[in-house]
C-alpha positions as CSV (number, residue, x, y, z in Angstrom):
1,X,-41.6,37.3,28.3
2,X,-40.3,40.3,30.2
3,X,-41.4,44.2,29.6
4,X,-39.7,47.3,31.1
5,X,-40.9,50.4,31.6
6,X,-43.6,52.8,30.2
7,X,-46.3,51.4,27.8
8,X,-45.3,53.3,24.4
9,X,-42.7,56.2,22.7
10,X,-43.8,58.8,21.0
11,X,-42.3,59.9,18.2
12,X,-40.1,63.5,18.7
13,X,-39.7,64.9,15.6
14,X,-40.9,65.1,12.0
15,X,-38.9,67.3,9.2
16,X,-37.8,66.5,5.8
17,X,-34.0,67.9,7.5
18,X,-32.3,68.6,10.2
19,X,-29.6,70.0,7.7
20,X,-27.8,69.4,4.9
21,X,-24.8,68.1,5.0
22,X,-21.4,70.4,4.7
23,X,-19.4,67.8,3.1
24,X,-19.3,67.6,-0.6
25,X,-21.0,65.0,-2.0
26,X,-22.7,64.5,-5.9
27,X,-25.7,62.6,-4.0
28,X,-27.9,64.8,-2.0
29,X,-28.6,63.9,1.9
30,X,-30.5,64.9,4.6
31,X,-30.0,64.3,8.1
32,X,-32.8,62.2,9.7
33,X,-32.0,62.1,13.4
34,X,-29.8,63.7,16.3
35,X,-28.5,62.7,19.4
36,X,-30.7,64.0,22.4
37,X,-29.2,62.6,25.2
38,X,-26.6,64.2,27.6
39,X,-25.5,61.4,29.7
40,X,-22.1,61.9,31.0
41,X,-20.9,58.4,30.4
42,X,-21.4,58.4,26.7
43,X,-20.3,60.3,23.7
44,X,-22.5,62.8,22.6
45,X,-23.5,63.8,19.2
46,X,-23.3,61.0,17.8
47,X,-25.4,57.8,15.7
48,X,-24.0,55.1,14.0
49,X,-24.3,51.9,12.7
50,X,-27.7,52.2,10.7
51,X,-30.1,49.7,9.6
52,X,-33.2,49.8,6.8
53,X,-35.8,48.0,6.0
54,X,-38.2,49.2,3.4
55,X,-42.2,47.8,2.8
56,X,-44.6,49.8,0.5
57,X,-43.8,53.5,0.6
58,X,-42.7,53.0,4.2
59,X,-38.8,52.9,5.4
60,X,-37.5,52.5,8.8
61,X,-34.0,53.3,10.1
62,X,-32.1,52.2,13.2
63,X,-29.2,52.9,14.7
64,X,-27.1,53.7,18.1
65,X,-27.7,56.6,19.9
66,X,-25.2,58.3,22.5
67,X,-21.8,55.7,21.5
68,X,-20.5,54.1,25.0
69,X,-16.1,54.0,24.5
70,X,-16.6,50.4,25.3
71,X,-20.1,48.9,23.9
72,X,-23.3,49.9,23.8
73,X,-24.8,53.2,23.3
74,X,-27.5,55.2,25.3
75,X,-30.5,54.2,23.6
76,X,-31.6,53.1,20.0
77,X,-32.9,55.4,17.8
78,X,-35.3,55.3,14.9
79,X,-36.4,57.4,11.8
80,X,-39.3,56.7,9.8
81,X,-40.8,57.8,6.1
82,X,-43.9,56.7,5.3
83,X,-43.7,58.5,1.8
84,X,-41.3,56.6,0.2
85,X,-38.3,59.0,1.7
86,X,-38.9,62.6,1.2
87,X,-40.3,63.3,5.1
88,X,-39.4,61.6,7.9
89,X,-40.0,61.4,12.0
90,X,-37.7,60.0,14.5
91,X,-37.3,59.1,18.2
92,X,-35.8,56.8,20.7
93,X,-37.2,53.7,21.5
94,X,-38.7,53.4,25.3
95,X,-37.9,50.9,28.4
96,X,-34.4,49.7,26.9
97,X,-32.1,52.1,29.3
98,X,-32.5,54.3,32.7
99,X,-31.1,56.6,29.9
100,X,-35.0,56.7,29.1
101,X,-36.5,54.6,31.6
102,X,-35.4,54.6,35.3
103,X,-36.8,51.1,36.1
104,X,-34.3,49.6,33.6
105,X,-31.6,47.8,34.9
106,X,-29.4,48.4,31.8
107,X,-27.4,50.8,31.0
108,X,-26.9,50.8,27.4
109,X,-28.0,49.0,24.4
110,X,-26.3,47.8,21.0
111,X,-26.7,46.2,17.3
112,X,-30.3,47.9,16.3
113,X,-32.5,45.9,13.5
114,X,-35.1,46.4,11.5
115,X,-38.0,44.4,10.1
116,X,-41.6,43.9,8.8
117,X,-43.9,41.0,9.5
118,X,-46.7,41.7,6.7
119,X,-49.0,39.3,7.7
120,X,-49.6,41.0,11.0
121,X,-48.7,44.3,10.2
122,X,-45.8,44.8,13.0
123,X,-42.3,46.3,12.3
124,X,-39.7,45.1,14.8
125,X,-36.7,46.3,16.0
126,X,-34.0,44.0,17.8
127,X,-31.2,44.7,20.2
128,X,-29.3,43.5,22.4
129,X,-29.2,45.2,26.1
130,X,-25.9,46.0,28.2
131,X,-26.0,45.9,31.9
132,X,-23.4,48.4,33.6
133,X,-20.9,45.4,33.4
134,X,-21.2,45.0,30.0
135,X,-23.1,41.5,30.3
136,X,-25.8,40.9,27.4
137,X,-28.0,38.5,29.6
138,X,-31.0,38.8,26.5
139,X,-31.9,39.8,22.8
140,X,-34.8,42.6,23.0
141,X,-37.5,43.1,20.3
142,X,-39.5,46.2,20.4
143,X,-43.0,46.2,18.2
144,X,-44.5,49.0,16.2
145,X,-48.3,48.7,15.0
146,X,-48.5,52.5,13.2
147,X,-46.2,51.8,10.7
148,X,-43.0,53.0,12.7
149,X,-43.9,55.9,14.5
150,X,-44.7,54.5,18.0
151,X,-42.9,51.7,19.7
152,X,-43.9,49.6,22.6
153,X,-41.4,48.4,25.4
154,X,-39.1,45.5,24.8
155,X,-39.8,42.0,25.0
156,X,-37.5,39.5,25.8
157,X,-37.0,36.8,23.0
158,X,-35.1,34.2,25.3
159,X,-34.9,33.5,28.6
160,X,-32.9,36.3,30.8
161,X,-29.2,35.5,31.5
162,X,-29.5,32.1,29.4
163,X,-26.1,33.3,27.6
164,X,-23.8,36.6,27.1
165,X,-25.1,37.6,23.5
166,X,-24.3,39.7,20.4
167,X,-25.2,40.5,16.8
168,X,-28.6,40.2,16.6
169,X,-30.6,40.3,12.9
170,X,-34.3,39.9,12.4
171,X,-36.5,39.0,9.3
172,X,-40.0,38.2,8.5
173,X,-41.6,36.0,5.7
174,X,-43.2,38.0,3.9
175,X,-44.6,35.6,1.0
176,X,-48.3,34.5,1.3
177,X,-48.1,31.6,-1.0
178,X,-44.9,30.2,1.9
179,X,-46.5,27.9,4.2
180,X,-45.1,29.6,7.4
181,X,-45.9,33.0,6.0
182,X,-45.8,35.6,9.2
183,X,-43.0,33.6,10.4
184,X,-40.3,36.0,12.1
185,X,-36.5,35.2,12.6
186,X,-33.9,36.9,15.4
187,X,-30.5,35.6,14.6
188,X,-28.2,35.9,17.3
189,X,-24.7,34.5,19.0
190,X,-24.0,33.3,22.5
191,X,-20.7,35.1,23.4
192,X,-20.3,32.8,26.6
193,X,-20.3,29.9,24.4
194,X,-18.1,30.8,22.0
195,X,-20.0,32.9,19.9
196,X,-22.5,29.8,19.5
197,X,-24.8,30.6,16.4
198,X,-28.4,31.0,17.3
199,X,-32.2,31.4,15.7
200,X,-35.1,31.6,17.1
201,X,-38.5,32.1,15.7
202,X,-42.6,34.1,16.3
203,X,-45.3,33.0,14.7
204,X,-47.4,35.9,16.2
205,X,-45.4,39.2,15.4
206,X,-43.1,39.3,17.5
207,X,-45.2,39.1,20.9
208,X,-43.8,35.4,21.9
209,X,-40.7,33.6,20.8
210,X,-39.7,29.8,20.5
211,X,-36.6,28.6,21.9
212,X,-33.3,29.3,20.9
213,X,-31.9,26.4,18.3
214,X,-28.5,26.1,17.0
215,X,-27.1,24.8,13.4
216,X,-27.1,21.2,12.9
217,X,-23.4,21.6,13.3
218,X,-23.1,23.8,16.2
219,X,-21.4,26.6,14.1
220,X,-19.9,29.4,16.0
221,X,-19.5,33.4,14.6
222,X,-21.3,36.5,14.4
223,X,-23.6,39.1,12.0
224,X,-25.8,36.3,10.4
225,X,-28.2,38.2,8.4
226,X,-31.2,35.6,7.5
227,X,-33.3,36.1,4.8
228,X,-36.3,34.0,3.5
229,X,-37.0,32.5,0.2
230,X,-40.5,32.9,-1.1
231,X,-41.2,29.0,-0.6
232,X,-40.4,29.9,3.2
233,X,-36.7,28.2,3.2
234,X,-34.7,30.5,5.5
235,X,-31.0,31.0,4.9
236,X,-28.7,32.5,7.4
237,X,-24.8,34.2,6.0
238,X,-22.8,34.8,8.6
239,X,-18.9,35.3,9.4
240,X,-17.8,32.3,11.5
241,X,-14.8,32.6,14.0
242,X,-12.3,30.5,12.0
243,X,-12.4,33.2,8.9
244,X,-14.9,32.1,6.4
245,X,-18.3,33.4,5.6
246,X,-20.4,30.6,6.1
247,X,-24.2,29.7,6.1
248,X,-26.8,27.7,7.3
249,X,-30.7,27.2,6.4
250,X,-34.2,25.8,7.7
251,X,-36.8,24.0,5.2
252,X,-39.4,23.8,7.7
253,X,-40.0,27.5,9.6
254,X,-37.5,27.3,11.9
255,X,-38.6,23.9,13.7
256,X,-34.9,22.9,12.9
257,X,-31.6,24.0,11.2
258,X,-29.1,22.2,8.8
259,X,-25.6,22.4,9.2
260,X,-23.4,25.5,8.2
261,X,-21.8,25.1,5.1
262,X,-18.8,27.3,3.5
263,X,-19.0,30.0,1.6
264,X,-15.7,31.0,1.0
265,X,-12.6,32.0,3.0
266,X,-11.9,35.6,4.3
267,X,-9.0,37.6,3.0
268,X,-8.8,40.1,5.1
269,X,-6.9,43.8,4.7
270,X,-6.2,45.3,8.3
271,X,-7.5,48.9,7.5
272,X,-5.2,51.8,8.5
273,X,-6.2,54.6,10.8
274,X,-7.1,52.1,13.6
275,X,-10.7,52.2,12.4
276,X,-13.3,49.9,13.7
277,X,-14.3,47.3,11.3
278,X,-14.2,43.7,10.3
279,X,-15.3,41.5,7.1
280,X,-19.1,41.2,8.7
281,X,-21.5,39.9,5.7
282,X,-24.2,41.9,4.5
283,X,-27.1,40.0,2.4
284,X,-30.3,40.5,0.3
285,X,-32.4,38.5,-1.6
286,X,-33.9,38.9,-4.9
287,X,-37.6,38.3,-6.1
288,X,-36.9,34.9,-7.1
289,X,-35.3,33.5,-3.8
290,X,-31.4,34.1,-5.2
291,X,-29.8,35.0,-2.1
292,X,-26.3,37.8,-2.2
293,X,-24.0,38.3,0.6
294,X,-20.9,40.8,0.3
295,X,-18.3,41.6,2.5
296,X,-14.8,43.4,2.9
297,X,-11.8,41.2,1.4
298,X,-8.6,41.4,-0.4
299,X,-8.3,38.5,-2.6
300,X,-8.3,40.4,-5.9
301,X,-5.3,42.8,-4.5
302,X,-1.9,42.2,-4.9
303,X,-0.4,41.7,-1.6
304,X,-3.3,42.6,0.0
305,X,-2.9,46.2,-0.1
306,X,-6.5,46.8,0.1
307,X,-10.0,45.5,0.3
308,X,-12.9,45.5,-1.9
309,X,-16.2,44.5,-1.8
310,X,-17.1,40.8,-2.8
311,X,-20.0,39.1,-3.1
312,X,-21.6,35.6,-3.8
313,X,-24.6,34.0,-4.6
314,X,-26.5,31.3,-3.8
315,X,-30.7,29.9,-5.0
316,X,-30.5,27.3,-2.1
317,X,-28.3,28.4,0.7
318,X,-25.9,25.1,0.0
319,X,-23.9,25.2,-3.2
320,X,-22.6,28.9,-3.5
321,X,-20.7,30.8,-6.8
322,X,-17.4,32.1,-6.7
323,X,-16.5,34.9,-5.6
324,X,-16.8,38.4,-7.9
325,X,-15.3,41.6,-7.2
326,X,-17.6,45.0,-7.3
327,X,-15.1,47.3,-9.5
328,X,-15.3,50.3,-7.7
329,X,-12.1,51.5,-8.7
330,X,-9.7,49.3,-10.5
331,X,-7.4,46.4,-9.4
332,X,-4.1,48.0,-7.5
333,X,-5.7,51.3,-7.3
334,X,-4.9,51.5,-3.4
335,X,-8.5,52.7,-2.4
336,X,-9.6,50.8,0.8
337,X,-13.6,49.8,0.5
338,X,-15.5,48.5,3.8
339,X,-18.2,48.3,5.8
340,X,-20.8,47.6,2.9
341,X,-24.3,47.8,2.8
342,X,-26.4,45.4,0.3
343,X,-29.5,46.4,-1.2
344,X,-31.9,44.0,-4.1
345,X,-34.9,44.9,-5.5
346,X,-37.2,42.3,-4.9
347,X,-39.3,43.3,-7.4
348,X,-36.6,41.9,-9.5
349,X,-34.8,38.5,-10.1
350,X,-32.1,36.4,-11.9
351,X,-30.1,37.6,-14.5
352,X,-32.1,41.5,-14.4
353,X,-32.1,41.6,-10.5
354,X,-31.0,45.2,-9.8
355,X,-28.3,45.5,-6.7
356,X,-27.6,48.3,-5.0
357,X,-24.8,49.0,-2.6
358,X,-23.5,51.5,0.3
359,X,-19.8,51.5,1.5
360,X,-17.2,53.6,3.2
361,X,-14.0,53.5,2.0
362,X,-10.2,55.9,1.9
363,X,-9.3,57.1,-1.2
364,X,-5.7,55.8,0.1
365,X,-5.8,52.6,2.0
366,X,-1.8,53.5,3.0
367,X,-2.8,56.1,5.2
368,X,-2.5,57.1,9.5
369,X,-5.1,59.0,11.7
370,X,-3.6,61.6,10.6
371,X,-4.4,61.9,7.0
372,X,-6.9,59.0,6.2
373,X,-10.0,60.7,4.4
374,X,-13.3,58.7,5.3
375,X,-15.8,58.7,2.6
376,X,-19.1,57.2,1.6
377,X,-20.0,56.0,-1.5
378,X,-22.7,54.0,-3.9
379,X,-22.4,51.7,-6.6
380,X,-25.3,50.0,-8.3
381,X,-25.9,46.9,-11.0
382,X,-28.7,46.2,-13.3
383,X,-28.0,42.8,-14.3
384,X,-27.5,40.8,-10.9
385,X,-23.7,42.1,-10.4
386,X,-22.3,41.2,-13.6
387,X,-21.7,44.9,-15.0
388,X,-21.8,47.7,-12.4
389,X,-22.8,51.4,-12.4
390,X,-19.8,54.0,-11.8
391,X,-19.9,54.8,-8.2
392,X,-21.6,57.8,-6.4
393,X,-20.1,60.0,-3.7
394,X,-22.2,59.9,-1.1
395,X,-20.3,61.5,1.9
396,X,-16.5,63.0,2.4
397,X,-14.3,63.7,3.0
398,X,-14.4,62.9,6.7
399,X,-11.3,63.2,9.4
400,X,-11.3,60.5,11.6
401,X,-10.8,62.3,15.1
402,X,-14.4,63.6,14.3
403,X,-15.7,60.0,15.1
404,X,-16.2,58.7,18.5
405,X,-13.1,57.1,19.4
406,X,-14.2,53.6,21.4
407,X,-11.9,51.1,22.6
408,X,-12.4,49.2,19.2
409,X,-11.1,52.0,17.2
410,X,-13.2,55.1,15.5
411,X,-16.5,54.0,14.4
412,X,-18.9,54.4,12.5
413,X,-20.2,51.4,12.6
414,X,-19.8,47.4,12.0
415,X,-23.0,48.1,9.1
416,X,-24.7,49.6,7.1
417,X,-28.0,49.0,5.4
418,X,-29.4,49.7,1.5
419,X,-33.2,49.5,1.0
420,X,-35.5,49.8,-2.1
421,X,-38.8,51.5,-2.4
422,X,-40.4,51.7,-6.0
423,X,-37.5,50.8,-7.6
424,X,-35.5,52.9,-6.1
425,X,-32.6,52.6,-3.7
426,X,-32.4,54.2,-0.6
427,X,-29.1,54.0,2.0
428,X,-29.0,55.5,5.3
429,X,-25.3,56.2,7.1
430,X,-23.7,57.7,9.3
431,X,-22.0,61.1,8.5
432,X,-19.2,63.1,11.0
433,X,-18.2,66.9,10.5
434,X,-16.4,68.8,12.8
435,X,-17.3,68.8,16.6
436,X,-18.1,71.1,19.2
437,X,-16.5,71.4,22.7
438,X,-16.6,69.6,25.2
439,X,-16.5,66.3,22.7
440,X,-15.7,67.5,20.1
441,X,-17.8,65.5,17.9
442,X,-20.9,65.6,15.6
443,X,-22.1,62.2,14.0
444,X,-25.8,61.7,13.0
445,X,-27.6,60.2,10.9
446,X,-28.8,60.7,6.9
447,X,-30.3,59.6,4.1
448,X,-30.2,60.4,0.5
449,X,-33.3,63.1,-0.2
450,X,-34.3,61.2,-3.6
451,X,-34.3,57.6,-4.6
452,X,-31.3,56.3,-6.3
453,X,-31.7,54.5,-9.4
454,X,-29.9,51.4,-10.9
455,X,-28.0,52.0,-13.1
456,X,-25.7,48.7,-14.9
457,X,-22.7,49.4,-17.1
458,X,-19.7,50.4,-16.6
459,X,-16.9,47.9,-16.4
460,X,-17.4,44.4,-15.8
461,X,-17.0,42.5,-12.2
462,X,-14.3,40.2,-11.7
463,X,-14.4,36.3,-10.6
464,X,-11.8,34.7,-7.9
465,X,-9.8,32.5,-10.4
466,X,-6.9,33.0,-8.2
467,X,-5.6,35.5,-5.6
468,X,-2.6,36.7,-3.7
469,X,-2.4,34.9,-0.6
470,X,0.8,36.8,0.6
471,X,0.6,39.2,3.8
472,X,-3.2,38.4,4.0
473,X,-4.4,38.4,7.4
474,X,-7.1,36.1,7.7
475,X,-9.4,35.2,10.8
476,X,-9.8,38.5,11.5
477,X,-10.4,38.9,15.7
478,X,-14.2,39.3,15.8
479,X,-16.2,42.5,17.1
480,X,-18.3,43.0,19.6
481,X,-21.2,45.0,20.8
């Protein structure tokens, strides 16, 4: 176990906004965060690539802060509400950079998490840290015992330089009647070995960590998001490197892990304007165990001309449903959706679990840098994703030279994240207006100012009876850091 730096963070801020946004949109937000740093080797003004996890009336938020062209960003930040949303405090996390800490040796850090471990009372935040060559040489986990407003330094969850890694996601079980209730998961992948899929597990919130295992079948990709069923089964979606969504489980508390299994095959939509993104899962779980994972894909579009958002769903993590389509807009319309972020009430299940669901997406999918319009919506569904709720504008329209331009493309991020707090669903993303000199850029973070409620109806969601396999480009080239 290794620590850097000073003991704790304080947090820097508390406000219910920083401002409003400028852009139109039907769904009120506030901005949560800001960018304090001035580092000259970063882009400033900007956050991205948010996380959520919600427990009670609290909700935490993380995200990049200070985007590096090339991976990484200057620190991670964090926002918290402890009253279910309308106030919040943020910060930067402590002992992960010399941005922050001088006696780091790394230089940047990447792919923030969030989770709770109820049982002893401990958010957690992973990361993974960059040194100035870019090498990843361990997965962080920073601890909070307030309830989000303080965190301590870092702790190394495997053994330094055991591996080049990525894409880490953290979860806790959360269910006193499993028998390893308290458990905590870190998925992550070992870019040196092929993006080798890894887990590893606490039994102590988050203060030690057991080795690093693998899937039965050694299954290699990237953004597994585990989740854990309330008998304690853990079941890990993520996007493997041939082009599938795929997934893999543990019965007994992560002591060992079955092989991956499919999910289904990736159709994938190259989207125009050369922004950064790729068909990365997202996945929640309802009340009941019934695990969803959605992602980016064009199998319901003629010729591929654009992606929507599909999802399936599994109650054991082995024999998954076909794939359904969240109507957004209709078939052939031409809008572009991606990067979604999943959200289920788990104070629902089966056929009423209530879904909820952030995305970006262009209005035009055939569009250049020049005239794509970036926008945010959300889309919800009272019945488990069989009917679906007209969508909400959440952000937009946004010009994509006001995002940080990195060597991946504009971003925004790979995720986003969708949480519920007494029934109520709240999404926080990243939002771009135009810049200042000398960057010319002004990303932060925000959240909706009230909970968004489920709504079903509307038109019903379509299931993958057949699609049109011409131009598709599967196996999308993974993204990194």
């Amino acid at each position: 176990m290794r620590r850097v730096g000073s003991a704790f963070a304080l947090a820097t801020g508390a406000f219910v906004a920083l401002a409003s946004t400028a852009l139109a949109s039907t769904v009120p937000l506030q901005q949560i965060s800001s960018d304090p740093f001035t580092n000259t080797t970063s882009l400033h003004k900007t956050q991205e690539e948010p996380d959520t996890f919600a427990f009670g009336s609290t909700i935490v938020s993380t995200f990049q802060v200070g985007r590096f062209r090339n991976g990484g960003a200057s620190d991670i930040g964090f926002a918290t509400s402890q009253n279910g949303g309308r106030t919040w405090t943020h910060g930067s996390l402590p002992g992960l950079t010399f941005q922050v800490d001088p006696s780091s040796p790394y230089e940047r850090v990447s792919d923030a998490s969030v989770a709770f471990d109820a049982k002893h009372n401990v958010w957690m935040i992973s990361s993974i840290p960059l040194l100035p060559n870019r090498f990843v040489p361990t997965v962080f986990v920073s601890r909070s015992t307030d309830g989000g407003l303080t965190w301590g330094n870092p702790i190394s969850i495997v053994p330094l330089n055991s591996g080049d890694f990525d894409k880490n996601w953290s979860v806790c079980d959360n269910s006193p009647t499993s028998p390893f209730y308290g458990s905590c998961y870190t998925e992550f992948d070992n870019f040196a070995k092929a993006d080798l899929e890894l887990m590893t597990t606490s039994r102590d919130g988050g203060l030690t960590w057991g080795p690093a295992m693998s899937a039965g079948n050694s299954a290699k990709g990237l953004g597994g998001q585990p989740l854990v069923q309330p008998n304690g089964t853990v079941i890990v979606p993520f996007e493997t490197i041939h082009g599938t969504i795929a997934a893999f489980r543990s019965t007994d508390g992560g002591a060992s892990w079955d092989n991956a299994v499919l999910v289904a095959h990736i159709n994938f939509h190259s989207v125009a304007g050369n922004l950064r993104t790729s068909p990365l899962p997202t996945a929640e779980i309802d009340g009941s165990g019934i695990v969803y994972v959605a992602w980016e894909d064009c199998s319901f579009e003629p010729g591929c001309a654009a992606n929507d958002i599909v999802f399936s769903s599994s109650a054991d993590g082995v024999n998954w449903s076909g794939l359904s389509r969240v109507p957004a807009d209709p078939v052939g319309s031409g809008v572009d959706h991606f990067i979604p972020g999943l959200g289920v009430d788990q104070a629902t299940s089966g056929s009423r679990a209530h879904l909820g669901l952030s995305y970006y997406y262009y209005p035009n999918a055939a569009c250049t840098v020049s005239t794509c319009e970036l926008d945010a919506a959300f889309i919800s569904s009272a019945n488990a994703g069989v009917t679906w709720s007209r969508k909400q504008s959440l952000a937009g329209p946004m010009n994509l030279t006001w995002l940080p331009l990195t060597t991946q493309g504009y971003m925004v991020g790979d995720y986003i994240s969708t949480s519920f707090i007494g029934g109520a669903a709240f999404t926080t993303i990243a939002v771009a207006s135009t810049g200042t000199a000398p960057q010319n850029l002004n990303e932060a973070i925000f959240a909706n100012v009230s909970g968004l409620r489920v709504v079903g109806g509307g038109s019903g969601s379509d299931h993958a009876a057949s699609s049109d396999s011409s131009n598709i480009a599967t196996a999308p080239a993974p993204i990194n850091r």
